[in-house]
Each structure stands twice: as C-alpha cells, then as structure tokens.
C-alpha positions in Angstrom: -17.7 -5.6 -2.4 -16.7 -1.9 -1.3 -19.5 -0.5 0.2 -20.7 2.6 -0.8 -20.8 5.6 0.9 -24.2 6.4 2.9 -22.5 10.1 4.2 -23.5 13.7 2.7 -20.6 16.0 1.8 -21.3 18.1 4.7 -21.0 14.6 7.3 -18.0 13.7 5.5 -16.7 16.9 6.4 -17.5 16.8 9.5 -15.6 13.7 10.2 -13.1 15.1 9.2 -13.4 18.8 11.0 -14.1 16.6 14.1 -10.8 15.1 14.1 -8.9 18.7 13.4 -10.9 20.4 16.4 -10.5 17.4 19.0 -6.8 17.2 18.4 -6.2 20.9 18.5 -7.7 21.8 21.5 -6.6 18.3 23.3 -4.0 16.2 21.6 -0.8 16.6 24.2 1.8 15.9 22.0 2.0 18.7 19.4 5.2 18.8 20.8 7.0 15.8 19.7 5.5 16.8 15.3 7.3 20.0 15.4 7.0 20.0 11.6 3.2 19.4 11.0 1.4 22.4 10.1 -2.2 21.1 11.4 -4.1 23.5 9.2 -2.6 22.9 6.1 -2.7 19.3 6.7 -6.6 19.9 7.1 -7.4 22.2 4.5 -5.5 19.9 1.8 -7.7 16.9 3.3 -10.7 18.5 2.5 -10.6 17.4 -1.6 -9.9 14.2 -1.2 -13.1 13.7 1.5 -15.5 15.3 -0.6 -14.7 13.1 -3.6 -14.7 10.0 -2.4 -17.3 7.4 -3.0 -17.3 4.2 -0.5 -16.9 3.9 3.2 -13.6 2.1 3.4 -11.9 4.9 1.6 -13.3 7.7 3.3 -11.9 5.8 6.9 -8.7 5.1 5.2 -8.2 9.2 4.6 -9.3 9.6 7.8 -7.0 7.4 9.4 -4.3 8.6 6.9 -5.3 12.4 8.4 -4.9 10.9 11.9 -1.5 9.2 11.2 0.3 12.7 11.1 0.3 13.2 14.7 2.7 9.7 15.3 0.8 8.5 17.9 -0.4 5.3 19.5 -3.4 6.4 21.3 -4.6 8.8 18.8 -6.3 7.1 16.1 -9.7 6.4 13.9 -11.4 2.8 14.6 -13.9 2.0 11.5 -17.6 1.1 11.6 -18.1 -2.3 13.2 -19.6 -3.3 10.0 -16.6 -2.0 7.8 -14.4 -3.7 9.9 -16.3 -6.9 9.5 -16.9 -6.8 6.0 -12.9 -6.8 5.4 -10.6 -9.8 6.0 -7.4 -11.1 4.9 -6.1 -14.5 3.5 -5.4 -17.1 6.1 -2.0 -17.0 6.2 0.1 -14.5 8.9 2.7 -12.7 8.0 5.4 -10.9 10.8 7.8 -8.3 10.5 11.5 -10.0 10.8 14.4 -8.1 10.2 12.4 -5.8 8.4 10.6 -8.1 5.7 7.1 -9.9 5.5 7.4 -13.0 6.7 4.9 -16.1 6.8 4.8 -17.5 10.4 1.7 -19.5 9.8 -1.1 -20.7 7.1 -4.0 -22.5 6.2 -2.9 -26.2 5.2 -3.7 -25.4 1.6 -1.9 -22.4 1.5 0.9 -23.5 3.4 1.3 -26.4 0.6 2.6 -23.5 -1.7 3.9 -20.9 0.7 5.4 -22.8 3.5 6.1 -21.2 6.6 9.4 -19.0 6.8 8.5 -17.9 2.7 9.2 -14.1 2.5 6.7 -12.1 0.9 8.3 -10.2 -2.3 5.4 -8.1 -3.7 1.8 -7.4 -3.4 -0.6 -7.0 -6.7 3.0 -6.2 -8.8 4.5 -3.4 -5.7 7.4 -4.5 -4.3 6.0 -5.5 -0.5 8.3 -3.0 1.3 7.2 -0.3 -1.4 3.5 -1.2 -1.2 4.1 -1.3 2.4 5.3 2.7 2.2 2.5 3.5 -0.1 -0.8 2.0 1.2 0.0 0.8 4.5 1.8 2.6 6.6 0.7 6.0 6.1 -2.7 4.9 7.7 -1.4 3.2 11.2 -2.0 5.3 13.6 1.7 4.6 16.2 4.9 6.5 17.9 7.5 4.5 17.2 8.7 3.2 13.8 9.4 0.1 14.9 5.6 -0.7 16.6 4.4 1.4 13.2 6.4 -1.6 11.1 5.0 -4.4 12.3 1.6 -3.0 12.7 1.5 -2.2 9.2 2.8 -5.7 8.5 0.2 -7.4 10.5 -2.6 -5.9 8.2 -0.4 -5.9 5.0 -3.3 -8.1 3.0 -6.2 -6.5 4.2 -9.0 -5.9 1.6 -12.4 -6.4 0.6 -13.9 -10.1 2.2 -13.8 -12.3 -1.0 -11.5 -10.1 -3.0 -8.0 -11.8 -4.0 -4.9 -10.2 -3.9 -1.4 -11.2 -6.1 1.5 -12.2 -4.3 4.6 -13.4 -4.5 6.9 -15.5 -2.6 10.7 -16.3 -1.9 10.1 -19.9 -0.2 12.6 -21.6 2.0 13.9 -23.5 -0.4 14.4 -21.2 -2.7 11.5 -21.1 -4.9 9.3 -18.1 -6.5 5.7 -18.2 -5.9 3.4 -16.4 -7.2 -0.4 -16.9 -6.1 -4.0 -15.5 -5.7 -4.9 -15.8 -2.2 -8.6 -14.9 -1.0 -9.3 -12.7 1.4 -11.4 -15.2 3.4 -9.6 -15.6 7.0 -12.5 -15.2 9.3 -14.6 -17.7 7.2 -12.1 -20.4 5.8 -12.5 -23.8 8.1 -8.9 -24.9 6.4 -6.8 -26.0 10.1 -3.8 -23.8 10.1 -0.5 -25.6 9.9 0.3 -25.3 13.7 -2.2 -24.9 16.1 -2.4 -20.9 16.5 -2.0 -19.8 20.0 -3.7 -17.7 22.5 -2.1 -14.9 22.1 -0.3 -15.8 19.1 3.9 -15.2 19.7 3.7 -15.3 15.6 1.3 -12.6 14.7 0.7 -8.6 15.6 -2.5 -8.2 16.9 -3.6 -5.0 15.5 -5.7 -2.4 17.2 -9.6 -3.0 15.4 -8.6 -6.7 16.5 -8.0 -5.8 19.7 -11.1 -3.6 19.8 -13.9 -5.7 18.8 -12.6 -8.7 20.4 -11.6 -10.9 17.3 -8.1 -12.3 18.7 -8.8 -14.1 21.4 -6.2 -14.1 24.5 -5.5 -15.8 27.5 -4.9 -12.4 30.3 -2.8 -14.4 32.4 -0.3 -17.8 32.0 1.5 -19.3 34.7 3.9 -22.7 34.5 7.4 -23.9 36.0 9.8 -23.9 33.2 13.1 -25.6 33.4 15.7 -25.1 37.1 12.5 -24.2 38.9 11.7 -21.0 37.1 8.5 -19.8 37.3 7.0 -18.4 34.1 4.0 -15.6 34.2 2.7 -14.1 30.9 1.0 -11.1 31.6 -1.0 -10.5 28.1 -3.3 -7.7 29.2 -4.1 -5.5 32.2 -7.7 -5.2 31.1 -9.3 -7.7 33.9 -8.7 -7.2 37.6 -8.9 -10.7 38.3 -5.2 -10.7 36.5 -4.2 -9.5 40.1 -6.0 -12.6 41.8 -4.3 -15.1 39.9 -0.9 -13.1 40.7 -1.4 -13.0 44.4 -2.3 -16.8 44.3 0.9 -17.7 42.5 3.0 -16.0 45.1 3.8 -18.4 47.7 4.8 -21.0 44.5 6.7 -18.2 43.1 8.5 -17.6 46.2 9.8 -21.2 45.9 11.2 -20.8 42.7 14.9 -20.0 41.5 14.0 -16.8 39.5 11.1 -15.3 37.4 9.9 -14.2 34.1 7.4 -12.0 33.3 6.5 -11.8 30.1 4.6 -8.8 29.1 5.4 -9.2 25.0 1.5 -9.2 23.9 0.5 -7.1 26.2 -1.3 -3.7 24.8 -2.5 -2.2 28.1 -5.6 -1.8 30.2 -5.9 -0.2 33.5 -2.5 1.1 35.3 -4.2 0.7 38.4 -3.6 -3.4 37.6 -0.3 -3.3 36.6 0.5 -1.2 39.5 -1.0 -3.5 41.6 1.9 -6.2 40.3 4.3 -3.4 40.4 4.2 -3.4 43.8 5.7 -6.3 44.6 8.8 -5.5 42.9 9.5 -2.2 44.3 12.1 -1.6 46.5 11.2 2.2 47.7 8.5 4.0 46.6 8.3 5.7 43.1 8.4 9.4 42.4 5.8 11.1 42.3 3.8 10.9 38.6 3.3 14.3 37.4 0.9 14.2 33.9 0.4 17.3 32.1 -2.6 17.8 29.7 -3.5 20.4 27.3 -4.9 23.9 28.9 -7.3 26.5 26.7 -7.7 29.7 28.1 -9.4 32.3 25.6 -8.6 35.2 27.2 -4.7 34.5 27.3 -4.9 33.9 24.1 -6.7 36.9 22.8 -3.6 38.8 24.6 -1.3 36.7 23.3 -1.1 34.5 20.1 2.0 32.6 20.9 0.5 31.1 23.9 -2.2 28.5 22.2 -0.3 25.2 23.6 -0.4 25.5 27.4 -0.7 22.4 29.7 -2.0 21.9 33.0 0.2 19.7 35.5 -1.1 17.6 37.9 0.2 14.6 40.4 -1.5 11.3 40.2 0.4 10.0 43.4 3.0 7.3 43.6 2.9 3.4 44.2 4.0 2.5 47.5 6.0 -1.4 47.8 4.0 -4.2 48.4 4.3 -6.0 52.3 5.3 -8.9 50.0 8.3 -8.1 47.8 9.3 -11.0 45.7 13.3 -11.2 46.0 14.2 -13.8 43.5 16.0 -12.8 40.3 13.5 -11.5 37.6 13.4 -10.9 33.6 10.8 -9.3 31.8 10.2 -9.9 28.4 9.3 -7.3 26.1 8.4 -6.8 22.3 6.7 -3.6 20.2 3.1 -4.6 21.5 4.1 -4.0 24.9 2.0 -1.2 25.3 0.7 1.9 27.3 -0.4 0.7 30.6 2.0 -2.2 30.1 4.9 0.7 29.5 3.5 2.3 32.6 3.7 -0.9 34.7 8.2 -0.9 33.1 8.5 3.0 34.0 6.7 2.2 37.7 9.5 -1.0 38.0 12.5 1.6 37.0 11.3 4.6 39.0 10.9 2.1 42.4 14.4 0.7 41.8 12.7 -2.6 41.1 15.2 -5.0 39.9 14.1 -6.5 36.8 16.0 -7.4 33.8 14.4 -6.4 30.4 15.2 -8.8 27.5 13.6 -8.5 24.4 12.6 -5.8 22.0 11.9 -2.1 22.6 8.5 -1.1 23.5 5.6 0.7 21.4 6.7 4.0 22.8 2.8 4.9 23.9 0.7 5.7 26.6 -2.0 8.0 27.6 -5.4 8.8 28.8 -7.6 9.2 25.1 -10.6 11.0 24.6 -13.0 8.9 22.7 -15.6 11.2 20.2 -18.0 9.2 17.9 -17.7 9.7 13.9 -20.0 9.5 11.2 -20.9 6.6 9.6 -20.3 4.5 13.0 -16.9 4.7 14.0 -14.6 6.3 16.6 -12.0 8.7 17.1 -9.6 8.6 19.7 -6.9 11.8 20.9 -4.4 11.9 23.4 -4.9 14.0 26.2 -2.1 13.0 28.4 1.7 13.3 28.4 3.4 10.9 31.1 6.5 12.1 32.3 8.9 9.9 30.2 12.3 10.5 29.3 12.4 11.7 25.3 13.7 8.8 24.3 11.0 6.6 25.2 9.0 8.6 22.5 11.1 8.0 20.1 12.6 4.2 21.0 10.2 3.0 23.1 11.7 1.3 26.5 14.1 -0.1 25.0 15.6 -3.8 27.0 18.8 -4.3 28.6 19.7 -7.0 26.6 18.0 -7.0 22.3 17.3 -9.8 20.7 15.6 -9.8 17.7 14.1 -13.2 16.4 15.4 -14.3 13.0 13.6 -16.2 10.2 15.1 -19.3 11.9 12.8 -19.2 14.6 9.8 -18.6 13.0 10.9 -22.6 11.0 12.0 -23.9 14.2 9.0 -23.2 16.1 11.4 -21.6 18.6 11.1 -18.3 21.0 14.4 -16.8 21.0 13.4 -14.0 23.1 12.3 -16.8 26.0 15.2 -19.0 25.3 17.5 -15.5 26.1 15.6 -15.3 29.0 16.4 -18.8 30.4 19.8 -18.9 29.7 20.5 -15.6 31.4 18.5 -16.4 34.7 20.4 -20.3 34.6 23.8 -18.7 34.5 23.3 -16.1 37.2 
C-alpha cells in the first residue's frame, strides 16, 4: 500500500533544494558530467516534486535528481520505514552477460522458474527496457557496469504485498509467465540452496547495506587445494578484520600462494585496508594527495568563471609492514568491490605490491561523503573528495589483469568461475 505523502509543498521542495545546494558547493566531481547543466536539471525537477502524492515517489525523483551526477558515493537513502515497507519476491536475479538472471528462489517459486531462467519482461516491458525506464535512472553509481547490476539486484522492487507480472525463458526452454508477490522478507519458503553469507549470487544493494538487512561474514579464511590459503575480505567496516589477518599470518606463510578475495566487499574504513596493505608492499606508496571543493566569495564576485576551485591536501602514505608476505598472490575482484576496498587495490599498485587481479572491474567509486538529513526521514549523501586516480578508473573501474566474466553455466552448476580462474593460475605458476 503506497504510503501517502505526510510533506508540505514547501518540505518537498526543500528536499529537493537541499540536494541542489549540498552538491553545488561540495560535490567534487562536477568534472567528470561535463554536460549536466545543474540548474536546469533543478528547476525542471521542481513540477514533478510538487505534484506528487506518496512518499515512495517523491524518494524515487529524488534519487532520480541525484543519479545525474554518476556517482557512487552521492546518493538519496529512503526513510527506514519506506525502505521497510517495500520488498521483492523471493527469488534473486543477477546481471550475466547483460540479462536478468535467476541465481536462486524460494522452493515454490523455483518449481516454475528454476534457477538459470532468464527474466524476459516485467508487468508487459521488455526487462532490459523496463530496466532503462524505471530502474536505472534512479541508482545512484560511476560506472555502467556497477550501475547494471545494481539496477538488476532491485529490478522487482515494489510495494510489500503487491505482485508483479513476469516472464521467463527457463533452462529448458520453456516460457513462463507468473505473478510473484512481493513478500521476500516475510516468506518462510527455504530457498532452493542454502543462501550464503555474503551471497556470490546476488548484489547487495546500498539501503541493504545500510540498514543491515544482508547479513555478512567480514572475514573468511580456509586452505583450499595445493596448500593455498583462501581469505575473503567482505568488508573493511570492523577493525577486528585486521586481528583475524595478523593471526592467519604465520599459517599463511606456510602456504604455496594466496587469494584475497575482495568481490563483496563495498568499503569501510581505509585506515583497515591499509593496515592489510601493508603487508604486501614492497616500498612505500606515493604520497595521496585528495582535493576537495573550495568556495571563496570574494573570488568569485571578481570572477564568475572561477566557481569550481578545489583545495589539495596530502593524507600521507603507507609505509611496508615488518612482515611482508612473499608468496604468490591473486585478488579477486567484481563491481561491488568498492571505495575503501578500491583504495586498499590503488595502495597495492602504487607500493609495487605484487598482486594479481582476476575477476571483474571494480565500482569505479570512492570518497569521503557528506551526510545531510532529508525530509520525511531519510539521507542524503555528496561527494566531497576526489582521490587521485587515473581517469580511467572513473570510467572502468580497476579493471583486473586477467577478465572473467561468469556465464549462465555457473550460476546451474553452482560453480565460481572467477575462484576456479584463480586456482588454476596460482597451480600453474
């Protein structure tokens, strides 16, 4: 049931000002949307806000709004309560090779869409048309890639209790069309395999990510096959992530080469990645100069031109650990590898660290946001930082030595191509 909206014209407006004046006196990448004319975009925003009549569509413009500056860390979070009166059907779907794919479901959904079924259209659209329309124009990301399967994480989202039309291209061939509820977070249905903690099969979008909803385990360690030693580092939230590290370190150093796996990882604290960093370095890294937007009235008063200045600063280096770990290493990397998790790569590369990326190329996103409150309960957040990446990182993300992009295969095998890449290529060398 669409909740209606509790704002006055002038809050909505507001909202919606809020987000115009934060990002023009601080976002730090005007840069890189040469094109956008801000004003415009604001002024023909205006309508639409004013005339709107429930909650979820006034965040969705707002988001929308957002969305034209192309970046990760400068986005609209809803209302906790918004966000937990919408759900989607308990099935997941992944972006493979660019189409909607079902990696998991509910046992009773999965009886008609099995796993590896390729969604075709949504309520009548065509999925990657209804994926243009109403989806992607509101996710808030750099890189088209990361913006693709964001978009096709939350493809389904609605209304908890609403159904939405699908249909399907099954494995075997079949068309399959269906209602499915939007009832995820209260269906008790068992999912067809166990889901898991991250799940390798799902995007875990940011509101997820914010209010805690997909659970993760920040740090995995086992011995795989040969002796290799096999470290998922899924967030650099918790400090205790370098604890577990350090105590792995004498087993690691007894192995015959490494992975680190850094696929679900969306960032944290740079300060805890760097602390890993370390003990791959082999001299120290340059020095990290960040520039942020500058505002001085009085320049310009003289001069009109001069209303994007940044300010440069030097946040240091990272020195090498007294314990460098020698042994042949592979990182694995995906699109949710993200801002202080890109930080962590670009500390590796600038200390000569020598680490093999294999995988996917990276969200293309970090910085230091400024977080403002909204009306109606939610958040806004602008980049204030740019980090001193090479433009292609902005446009690419970091992209891996050696691509591999799983196939629909996988996803009906049950198999990690990416990992299996990984093994093979630390085996044979």
């Amino acid at each position: 049931m669409r909740e209606p909206i509790c704002l006055s014209v002038a809050e909505r407006l507001y909202g919606l000002s809020l987000i115009w004046q934060e990002a023009n006196y601080n976002f730090a990448f005007f840069n890189r949307v040469p094109d956008l004319d801000w004003d415009a975009c604001y002024r023909e925003y205006m309508s639409q806000i004013i005339s709107v009549e429930d909650l979820y569509t006034y965040y969705k413009l707002l988001s929308k709004f957002t969305a034209h500056l192309k970046d990760g860390h400068t986005l609209v979070v809803p209302p906790k309560s918004l966000h937990l009166s919408l759900d989607r059907p308990k099935l997941m779907l992944m972006n493979i090779a660019n189409t909607p794919v079902v990696t998991n479901a509910s046992c009773a959904v999965g009886n008609k869409i099995p796993i590896g079924s390729e969604l075709l259209a949504v309520d009548g659209i065509e999925a990657k048309e209804y994926l243009a329309l109403h989806v992607i124009p509101v996710v808030c990301e750099t890189t088209y890639h990361r913006r693709l399967d964001h978009a096709t994480a939350r493809l389904l989202l609605g209304y908890q209790g609403s159904e939405v039309h699908c249909k399907f291209h099954t494995p075997s061939g079949n068309s399959v069309e269906i209602d499915l509820l939007r009832n995820r977070r209260i269906n008790t249905d068992p999912w067809l395999r166990p889901p898991g903690l991250p799940d390798k099969w799902e995007f875990m979008y940011f509101d997820e990510w914010f209010f805690n909803e997909a659970p993760f385990t920040a740090f995995e360690f086992s011995i795989l096959e040969g002796n290799v030693a096999y470290i998922a580092l899924n967030s650099f939230m918790d400090p205790t992530i370098v604890t577990s590290f350090t105590e792995k370190l004498p087993t690691i150093r007894e192995c015959s080469g490494l992975i680190l796996d850094l696929r679900k990882n969306h960032g944290g604290n740079d300060a805890i990645g760097y602390s890993i960093a370390s003990h791959f370095l082999r001299q120290p890294t340059e020095i990290l100069l960040v520039r942020s937007p500058k505002h001085i009235a009085s320049h310009k008063a003289s001069d009109a031109s001069q209303t994007r200045r940044m300010h440069e600063e030097s946040w240091g280096n990272i020195q090498p650990s007294q314990e460098i770990l020698p042994l042949p290493t592979v990182m694995l990397t995906d699109s949710e590898t993200g801002s202080a998790a890109e930080d962590f790569i670009m500390a590796l590369q600038s200390g000569k660290g020598e680490v093999t990326r294999i995988g996917r190329g990276t969200a293309g996103s970090t910085g230091q946001p400024l977080i403002q409150a909204l009306p109606g309960g939610g958040k806004l957040a602008i980049c204030t930082i740019q980090m001193p990446w090479p433009e292609e990182v902005w446009d690419k993300g970091i992209e891996p030595h050696i691509y591999v992009e799983p196939a629909i295969e996988d996803v009906l095998q049950n198999e990690d191509r990416i990992l299996k890449m990984a093994m093979r290529f630390l085996l044979s060398h």
